[in-house]
N, C-alpha and C positions, 0 to 999 in steps of 0.2 A: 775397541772392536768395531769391524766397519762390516756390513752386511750390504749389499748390492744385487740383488738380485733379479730380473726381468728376461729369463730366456726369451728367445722368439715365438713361441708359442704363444706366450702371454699377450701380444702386442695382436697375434691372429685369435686371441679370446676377447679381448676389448672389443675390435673390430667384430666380432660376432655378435655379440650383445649389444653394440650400437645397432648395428641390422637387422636383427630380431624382436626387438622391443617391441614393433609395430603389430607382430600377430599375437601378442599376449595383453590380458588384462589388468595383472598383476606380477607384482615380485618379492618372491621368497627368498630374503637375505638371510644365510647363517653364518653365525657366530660361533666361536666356541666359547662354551660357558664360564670357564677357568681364566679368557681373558678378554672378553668381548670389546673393548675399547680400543684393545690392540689391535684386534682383528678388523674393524671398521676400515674401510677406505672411501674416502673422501672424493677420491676422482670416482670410484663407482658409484656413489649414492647421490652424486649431481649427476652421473649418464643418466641413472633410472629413474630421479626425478620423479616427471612427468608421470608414471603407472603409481598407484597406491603399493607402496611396500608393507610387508609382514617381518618383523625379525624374530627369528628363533635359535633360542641358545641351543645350541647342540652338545651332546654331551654331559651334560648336567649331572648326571650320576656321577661322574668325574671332580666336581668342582662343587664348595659351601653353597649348602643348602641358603642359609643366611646370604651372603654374598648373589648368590642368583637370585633372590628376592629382591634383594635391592638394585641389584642389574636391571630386572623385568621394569621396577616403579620408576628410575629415571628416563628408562624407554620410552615406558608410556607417559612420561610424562613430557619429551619432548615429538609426541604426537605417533607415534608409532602402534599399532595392533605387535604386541609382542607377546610369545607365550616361549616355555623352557620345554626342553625334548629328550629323551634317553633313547635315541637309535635302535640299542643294542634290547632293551626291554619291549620298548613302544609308550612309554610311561610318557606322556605328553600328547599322544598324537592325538585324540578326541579335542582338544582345545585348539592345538592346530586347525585341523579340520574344520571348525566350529569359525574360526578365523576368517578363513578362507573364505568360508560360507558369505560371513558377514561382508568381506570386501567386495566379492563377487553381485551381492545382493540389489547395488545399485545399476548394474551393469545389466541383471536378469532381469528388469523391472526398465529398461528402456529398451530391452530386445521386445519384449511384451508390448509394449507400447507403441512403436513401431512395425508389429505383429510379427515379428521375425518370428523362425523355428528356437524354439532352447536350445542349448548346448552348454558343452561342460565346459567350467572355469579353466579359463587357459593362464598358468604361472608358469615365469621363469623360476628356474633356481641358480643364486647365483651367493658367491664367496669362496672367499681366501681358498686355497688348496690343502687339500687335509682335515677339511673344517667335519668332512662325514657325508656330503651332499648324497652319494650313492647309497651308504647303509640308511640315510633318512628317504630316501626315496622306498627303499626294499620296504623300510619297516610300514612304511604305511600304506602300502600293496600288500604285505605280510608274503610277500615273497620277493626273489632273487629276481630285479627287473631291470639292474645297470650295473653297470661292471664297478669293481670296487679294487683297490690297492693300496700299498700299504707306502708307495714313495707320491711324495704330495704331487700334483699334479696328472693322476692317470688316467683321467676321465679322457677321453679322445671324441672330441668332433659334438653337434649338435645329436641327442635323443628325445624320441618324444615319449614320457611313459606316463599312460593311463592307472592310475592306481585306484579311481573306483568310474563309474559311470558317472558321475558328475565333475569330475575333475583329470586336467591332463596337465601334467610338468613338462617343461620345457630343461630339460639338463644342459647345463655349459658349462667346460672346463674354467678349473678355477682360475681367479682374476686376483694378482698381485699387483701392488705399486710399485713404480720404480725406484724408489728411496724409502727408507725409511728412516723414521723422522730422528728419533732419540737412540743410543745405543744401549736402552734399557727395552725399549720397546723391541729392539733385533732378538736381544737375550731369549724375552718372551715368546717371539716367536718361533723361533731357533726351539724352543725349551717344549712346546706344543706340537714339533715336527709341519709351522707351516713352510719354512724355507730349507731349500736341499739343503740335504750334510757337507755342501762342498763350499757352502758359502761361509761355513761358522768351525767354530775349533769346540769339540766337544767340551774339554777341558776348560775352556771358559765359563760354558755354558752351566756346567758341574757342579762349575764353583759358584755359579749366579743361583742355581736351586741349591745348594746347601746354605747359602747366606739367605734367599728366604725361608727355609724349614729354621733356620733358627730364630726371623722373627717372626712367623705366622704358627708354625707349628711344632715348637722344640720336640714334642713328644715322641712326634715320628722317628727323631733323632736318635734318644732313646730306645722306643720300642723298637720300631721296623731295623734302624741301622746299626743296634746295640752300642751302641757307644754309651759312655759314662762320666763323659767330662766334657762338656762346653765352651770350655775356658779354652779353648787354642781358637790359630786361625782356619780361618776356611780349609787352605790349604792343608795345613797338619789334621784335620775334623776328614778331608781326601784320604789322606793317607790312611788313616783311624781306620777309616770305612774298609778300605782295602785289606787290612790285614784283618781285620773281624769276618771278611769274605773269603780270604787264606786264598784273595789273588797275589800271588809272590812270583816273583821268575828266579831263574839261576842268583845264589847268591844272598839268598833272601829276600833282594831288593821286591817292593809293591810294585804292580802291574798296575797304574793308574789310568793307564790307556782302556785296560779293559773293565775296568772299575767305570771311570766314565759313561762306559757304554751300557752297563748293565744298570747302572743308577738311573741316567736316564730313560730307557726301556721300560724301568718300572715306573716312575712318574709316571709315562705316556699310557701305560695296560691300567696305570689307577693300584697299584699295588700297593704304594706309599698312603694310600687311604687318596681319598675326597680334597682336593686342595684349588682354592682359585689364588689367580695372583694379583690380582685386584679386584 
């Protein structure tokens, strides 16, 4: 499976965020919680460098409790201010917040020093496409403050959004790689909705989360997909699935086309329960 993905946009969001760095303090990198390693890009976090970075799992109500734990302790253990976030709840955001504070704090204490006026912590927000960047933004304004969609990449152009009186986000559309590296890491991201659906084959992708639910979470298998035998392969555990969903077309034959779709879909909403994949 070969994934290639870098429209043109992306090359005009790199370029933005090289030229923007200089009016911000800091930068708020997210991840998504369910595969954060994957998510990482290397050519962006040598751009930002220079600014103190923040990473936040995003998502997290999504992906093991356990797993995001131990996500968070290698983070911060390779120097990073990292805390986990639920968008959709808010369930994280005071630690964020608190974060911020703290990176911000050396920066308010040499405005001081230099008697400047105060002002509020200037971040960027930057990662992958899809990763949540605008519902993370809403939720910690607690309102509707950036446009939000649901095909990866629809953030459009530079925003500045104030979420409280001490702090203002710098929004830019997401920043992909031009390659990616493994064709497990494609799957992954393929599987998270960070790369368009035109880059990847559902049906691969399918069949890459039914071979992890069987080794991370059989139970799902079981419960959510009602199936009762384990013992086939991936493929025939497809099919299974399909006819337990009574997707059939003319003929009897399984609709696995739309099996794929709706399998997927529900991974993505969290319906299969809480799963990371690393």
């Amino acid at each position: 499976m070969s994934i290639n993905w870098f429209p043109g946009h992306m090359v005009k969001a790199r370029k933005e965020i090289q030229e923007n760095l200089k009016l911000v303090d800091m930068v708020a990198m997210l991840l998504d919680a369910r595969a954060p390693f994957s998510c990482r890009n290397s050519q962006l976090e040598k751009m930002i460098s220079p600014k103190k970075t923040i990473i936040i799992l995003n998502k997290m109500d999504l992906a093991s409790v356990a797993d995001t734990r131990r996500h968070l302790e290698q983070l911060r253990n390779e120097g990073y201010l990292a805390a986990g976030m639920d968008s959709t709840s808010g369930k994280g955001s005071r630690e964020v917040l608190q974060l911020i504070a703290t990176a911000f704090a050396p920066v308010r204490e040499e405005l001081q020093r230099r008697g400047r006026r105060n002002r509020p912590a200037r971040v960027m927000i930057v990662g992958v496409p899809n990763v949540g960047k605008s519902s993370f933004l809403n939720s910690l304004a607690g309102k509707k403050v950036a446009t939000t969609g649901a095909r990866p990449g629809v953030t459009r152009g530079k925003q500045w959004v104030r979420v409280r009186d001490d702090i203002e986000f710098m929004d830019t559309p997401g920043l992909m790689w031009p390659k990616i590296e493994t064709v497990e890491q494609g799957l992954k991201l393929a599987l998270l909705d960070v790369v368009g659906e035109k880059a990847y084959q559902e049906y691969d992708v399918s069949i890459y989360l039914i071979q992890l639910l069987r080794e991370k979470a059989p139970q799902v298998l079981y419960d959510k997909l009602k199936l009762d035998n384990l013992d086939r392969s991936e493929q025939e555990l497809l099919e299974n699935i399909a006819r337990k969903k009574g997707h059939l077309i003319k003929g009897g034959e399984v609709d696995v086309e739309k099996t794929c779709t709706v399998l997927l879909q529900d991974f993505r909403k969290g319906k299969l329960g809480p799963l990371s994949l690393e």
